[in-house]
N, C-alpha and C positions, 0 to 999 in steps of 0.2 A: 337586556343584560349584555355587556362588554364581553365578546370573544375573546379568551386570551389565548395569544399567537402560541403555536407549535415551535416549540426552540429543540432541535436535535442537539447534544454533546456527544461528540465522538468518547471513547473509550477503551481501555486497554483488552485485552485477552491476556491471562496470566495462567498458567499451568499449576498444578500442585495449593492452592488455596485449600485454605481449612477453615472450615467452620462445624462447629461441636461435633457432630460422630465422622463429617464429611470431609475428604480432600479429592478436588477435583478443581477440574478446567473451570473459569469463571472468567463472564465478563463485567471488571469493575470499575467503580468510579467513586471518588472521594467524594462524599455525600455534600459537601460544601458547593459544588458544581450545582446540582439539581437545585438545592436550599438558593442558591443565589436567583435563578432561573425563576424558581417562584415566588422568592420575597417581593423580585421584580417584576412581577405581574404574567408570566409566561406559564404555561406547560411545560417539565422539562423529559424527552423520549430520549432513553440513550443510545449509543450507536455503534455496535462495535466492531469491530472489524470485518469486513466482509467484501466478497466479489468485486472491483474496480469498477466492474461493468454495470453494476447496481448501483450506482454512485447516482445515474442522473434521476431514475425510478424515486430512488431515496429524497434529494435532493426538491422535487416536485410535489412529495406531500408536504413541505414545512414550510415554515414560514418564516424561520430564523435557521443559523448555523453557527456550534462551537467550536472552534476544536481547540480540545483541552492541553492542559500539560501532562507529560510524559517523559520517554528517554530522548536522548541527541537523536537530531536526525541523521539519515546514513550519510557522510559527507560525497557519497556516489553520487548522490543527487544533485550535487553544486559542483561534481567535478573538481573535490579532494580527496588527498590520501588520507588517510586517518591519522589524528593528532593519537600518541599512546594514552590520553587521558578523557579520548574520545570515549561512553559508554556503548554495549554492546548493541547492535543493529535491532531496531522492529522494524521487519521490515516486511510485516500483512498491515501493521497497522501504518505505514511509512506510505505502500503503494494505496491503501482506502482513502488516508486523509487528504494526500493529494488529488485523486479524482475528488471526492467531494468539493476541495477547493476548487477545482478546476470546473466542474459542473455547477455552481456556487454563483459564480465568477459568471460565465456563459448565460444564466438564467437571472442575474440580478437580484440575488436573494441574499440580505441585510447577516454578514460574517462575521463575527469576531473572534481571533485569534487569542488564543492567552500562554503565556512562555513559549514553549514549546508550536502551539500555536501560531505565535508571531514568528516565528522562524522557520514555521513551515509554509506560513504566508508566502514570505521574503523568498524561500525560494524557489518556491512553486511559479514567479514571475520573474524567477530566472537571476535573482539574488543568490549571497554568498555569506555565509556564516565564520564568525571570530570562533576557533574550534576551546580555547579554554580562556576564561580571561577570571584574576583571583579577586576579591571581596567581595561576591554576589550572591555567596553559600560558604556563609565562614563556619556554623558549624552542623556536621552532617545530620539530615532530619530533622532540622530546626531551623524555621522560616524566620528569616532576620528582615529586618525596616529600614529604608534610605528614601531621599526625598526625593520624585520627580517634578519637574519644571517644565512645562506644557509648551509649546509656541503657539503664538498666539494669532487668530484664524483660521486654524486647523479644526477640522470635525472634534478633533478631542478635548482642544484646549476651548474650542465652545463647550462642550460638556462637562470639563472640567478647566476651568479658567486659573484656578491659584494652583502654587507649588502644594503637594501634598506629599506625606508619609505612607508611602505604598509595605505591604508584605512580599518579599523576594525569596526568591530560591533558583537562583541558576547557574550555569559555569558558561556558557554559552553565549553571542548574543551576535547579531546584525553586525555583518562587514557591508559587501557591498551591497546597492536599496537593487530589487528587482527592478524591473520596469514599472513606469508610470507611481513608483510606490515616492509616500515623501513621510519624511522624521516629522511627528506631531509632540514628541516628547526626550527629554535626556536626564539623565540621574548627571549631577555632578562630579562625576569621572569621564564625563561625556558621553558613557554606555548608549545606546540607542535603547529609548522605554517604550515607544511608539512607534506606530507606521500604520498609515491610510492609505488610502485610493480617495482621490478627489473625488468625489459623488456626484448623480447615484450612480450606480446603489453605493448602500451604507457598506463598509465595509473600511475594521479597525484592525490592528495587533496589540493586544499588551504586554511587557515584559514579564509584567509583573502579576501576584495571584488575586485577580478581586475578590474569590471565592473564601479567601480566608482575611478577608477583612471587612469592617462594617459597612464600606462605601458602596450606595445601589447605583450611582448617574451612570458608569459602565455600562451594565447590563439593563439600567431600565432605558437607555436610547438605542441600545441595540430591541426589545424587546418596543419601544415606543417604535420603530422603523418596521417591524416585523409586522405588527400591527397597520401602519399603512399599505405596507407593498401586497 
């Protein structure tokens, strides 16, 4: 029987959550996350915020790594001032995800970034983020669709070769590429939808949410590399 890989999702911590008699501290995650993690053949364990120094312990039991979307990153971290339309700081879950990528990174363990993700990719190797750019979240709470366009040779555009209709929701995206990172993909605004690390290890960003659309090649090559390494 086929071991399926350990794929960790990082995860929010949210104060004041209710459910039936209960409101309390919760750590959550859009259940589209984990449903993706196992339509694509994975285990999905989630991961929420916690101690920086725990990052590599963490990091050593899996076999894959997500880290999901969420709020803007702190623009401290790329060495900006805050745009006023920048959202407000997480910033236990800002310093986790970073070590995680950073211990990720160091151990060769198969990453894939998603929104927020990919721009905390970006600039955890010391990239720089566009702080608002407009038609990427035209209406609030509601995941709108625009086409990305692969380059071709790239990890991505091997996994996914034709332009396709992705689900978005950002304000946010890719200014400068960190080191060693290169564009695998661009929405027709020229947005930045992609970003790799030439391999190995595996290691993707996506702009955009695969979790809430039908397409698996995303996460079943992350989850196929998981599996090998």
């Amino acid at each position: 029987m086929t071991v399926r890989p350990l794929i960790g999702v990082s995860t929010y911590l949210e104060a004041g959550t209710r459910w039936g008699l209960w409101e309390l501290e919760a750590a959550l995650l859009p259940a589209g996350y984990p449903r993706l993690v196992q339509r694509a053949g994975g285990l999905a364990a989630m991961l929420p915020p916690d101690a920086p120094e725990h990052a590599a312990a963490t990091v050593a039991r899996l076999d894959g790594l997500v880290i999901a979307g969420g709020p803007d990153v702190e623009p401290v971290h790329y060495g900006a001032t805050p745009d006023p339309r920048t959202g407000p700081p997480a910033r236990a879950r800002d310093a986790w995800e970073l070590a995680l990528i950073g211990e990720a990174l160091a151990a060769g363990l198969p990453l894939l970034g998603i929104c927020r993700g990919m721009q905390l990719l970006n600039v955890a190797l010391g990239g720089t983020l566009v702080q608002h750019i407009d038609g990427h979240a035209q209406v609030p709470g509601v995941f709108g669709r625009h086409t990305v366009k692969p380059v071709p040779g790239t990890l991505y555009g091997t996994v996914v070769p034709e332009e396709t209709d992705v689900p978005t929701y950002h304000h946010q995206a890719v200014d400068r590429l960190g080191t060693g990172l290169t564009v695998s993909a661009q929405a027709a605004d020229g947005t930045v939808e992609a970003i790799e690390l030439p391999g190995p290890p595996w290691v993707l960003g996506v702009q955009w949410h695969p979790e809430m659309g039908g397409d698996l090649r995303v996460m079943q090559a992350l989850v196929s590399a998981a599996t090998r390494s």
